[in-house]
N, C-alpha and C positions, 0 to 999 in steps of 0.2 A: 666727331665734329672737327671740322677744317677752317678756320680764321683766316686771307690773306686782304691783306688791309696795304697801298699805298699811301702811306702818312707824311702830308707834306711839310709838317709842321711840328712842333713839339707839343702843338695843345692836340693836334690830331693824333697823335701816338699817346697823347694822356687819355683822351677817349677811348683807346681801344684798350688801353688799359682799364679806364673805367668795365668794358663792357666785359674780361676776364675777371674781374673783382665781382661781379655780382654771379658768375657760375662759380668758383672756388670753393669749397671747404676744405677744414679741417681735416689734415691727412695727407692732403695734394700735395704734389713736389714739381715745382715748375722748374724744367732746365732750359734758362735763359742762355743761348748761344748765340754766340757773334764774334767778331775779329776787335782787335784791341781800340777800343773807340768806337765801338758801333749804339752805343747805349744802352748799355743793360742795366749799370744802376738807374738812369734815368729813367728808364722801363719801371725799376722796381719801385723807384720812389713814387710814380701816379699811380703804380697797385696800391703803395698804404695809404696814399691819400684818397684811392677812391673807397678803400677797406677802412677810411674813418682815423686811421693811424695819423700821428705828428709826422709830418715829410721830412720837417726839420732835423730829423735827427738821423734822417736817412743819408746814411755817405755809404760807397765801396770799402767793404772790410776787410781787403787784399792783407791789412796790417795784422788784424787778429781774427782774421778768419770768420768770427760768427758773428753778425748783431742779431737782436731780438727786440721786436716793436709788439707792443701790448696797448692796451687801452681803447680800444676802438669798437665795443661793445657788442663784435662778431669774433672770429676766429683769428689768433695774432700773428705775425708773421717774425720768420727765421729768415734772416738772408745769409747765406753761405758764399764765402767766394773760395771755391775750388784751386784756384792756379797754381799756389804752392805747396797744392799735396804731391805725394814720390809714392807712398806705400798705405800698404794697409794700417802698419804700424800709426801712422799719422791718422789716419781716419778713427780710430780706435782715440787715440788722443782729444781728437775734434768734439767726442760725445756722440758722433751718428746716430746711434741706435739712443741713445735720448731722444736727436733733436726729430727723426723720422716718426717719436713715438708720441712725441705733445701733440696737444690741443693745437695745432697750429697748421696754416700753409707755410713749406719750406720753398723759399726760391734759391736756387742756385744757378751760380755764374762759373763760366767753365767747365760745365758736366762730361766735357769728355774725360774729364783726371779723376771720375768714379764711375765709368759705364756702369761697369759691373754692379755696383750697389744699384744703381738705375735699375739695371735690366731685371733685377730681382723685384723690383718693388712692381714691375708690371704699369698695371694701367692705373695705378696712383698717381703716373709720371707725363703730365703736358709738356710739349717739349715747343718750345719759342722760337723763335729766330730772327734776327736781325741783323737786315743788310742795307747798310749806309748806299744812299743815290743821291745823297748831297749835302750840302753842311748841314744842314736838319731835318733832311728827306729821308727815310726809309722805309722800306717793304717789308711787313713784320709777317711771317706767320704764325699760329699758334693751332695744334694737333691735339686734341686729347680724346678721350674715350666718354665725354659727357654730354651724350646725346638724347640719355634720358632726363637730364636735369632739367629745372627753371619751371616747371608747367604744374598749375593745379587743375581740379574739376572743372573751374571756370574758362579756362583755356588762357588762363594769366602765364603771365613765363616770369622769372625773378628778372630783376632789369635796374637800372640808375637812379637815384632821384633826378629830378630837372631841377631843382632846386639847390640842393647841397651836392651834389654830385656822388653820393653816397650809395651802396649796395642796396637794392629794398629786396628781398624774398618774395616769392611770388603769395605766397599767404598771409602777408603781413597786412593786419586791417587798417592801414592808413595810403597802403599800395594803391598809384608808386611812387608815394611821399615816405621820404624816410620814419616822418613822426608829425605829429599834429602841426606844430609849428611850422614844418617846413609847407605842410597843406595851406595855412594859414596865409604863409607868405605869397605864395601861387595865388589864392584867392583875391587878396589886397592888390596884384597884380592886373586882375581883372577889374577888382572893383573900382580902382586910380584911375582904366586907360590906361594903363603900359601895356596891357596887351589888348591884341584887335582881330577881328576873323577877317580872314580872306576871300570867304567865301560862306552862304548862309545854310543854318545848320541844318541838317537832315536826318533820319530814324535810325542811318548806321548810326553817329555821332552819339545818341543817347544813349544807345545800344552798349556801346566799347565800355563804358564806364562801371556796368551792371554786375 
């Protein structure tokens, strides 16, 4: 699977972040690359907010290297910032082989200061990229080997809520509302008028929902 997204905006680069939140599990190691100021924690912070995670507590961990965001009712996330590793020694220190080994997506910033770990873990490893085209504009890509993911029998694919902006599974029985309530809220959407058709409905339309 091949991502190239130009994101003119910071809510547009949080979307595409959204749409890497809802293919990720548990095990993934995203190696977020870019040049100093291109956005990679701001990258990382709309992954834990679309993964359900506190954003808030989301900063660059250049200082102690690892934070770890929990509570978001899917898979938790590890952010790594690589820059000040030298050796293996150092990696050894960092806990890798814990953090590569949880229940979690690891992202890491700076992955060339651990190819080699990289290159071992194989296609656990989507690799990002981002490149600044203007105070908030960037061309993001994202690579990884999950092109069997998101799809059940139905021919459903895991996808966003529209509502909470949250990861939905593609088997989840409320899909692709995160949870009843967020269905609920869609619904009341329609029921108010706040939403309207643009056009009138036809057999595909009933169809998609089945």
């Amino acid at each position: 699977m091949k991502l190239e997204r130009a994101c003119n905006s910071v809510e547009e680069t949080a979307a595409l972040a959204g749409e890497v939140a809802a293919l990720v599990r548990a095990g993934d190691v995203l190696a977020i690359d870019g040049a100093m100021g291109a956005g990679k924690t701001t990258f990382v912070r709309a992954l834990a907010g679309a993964m359900g995670l506190d954003t808030a507590a989301v900063a660059s961990p250049t200082f102690v290297m690892v934070n770890e965001y929990a509570g978001g009712g899917g898979p938790d996330l590890i952010h790594v910032d690589a820059y000040r590793l030298g050796s293996d020694e150092e990696l050894d220190l960092l806990g890798w082989d814990r953090l590569i080994a949880a229940e979690a997506v690891v992202a890491v910033e700076w992955p060339e200061h651990l190819e080699g770990e990289l290159a071992r873990l194989g296609a656990r490893v989507a690799r990002v990229e981002l490149f600044p085209t203007g105070e908030t504009s960037r061309r993001i890509t994202v690579e990884a080997v999950w092109d069997d993911r998101g799809a059940d029998p139905r021919g459903r694919r895991d996808t966003v809520c529209p509502v909470t902006g949250r990861p939905v599974p593609a088997d989840s029985p409320t899909w692709p509302f995160a949870d009843e309530r967020a269905r609920m809220g869609d619904l009341y959407g329609w029921l108010s008028g706040k939403y309207t058709l643009s056009r009138p409905i036809d057999g595909r339309d009933l169809d998609e929902g089945a």
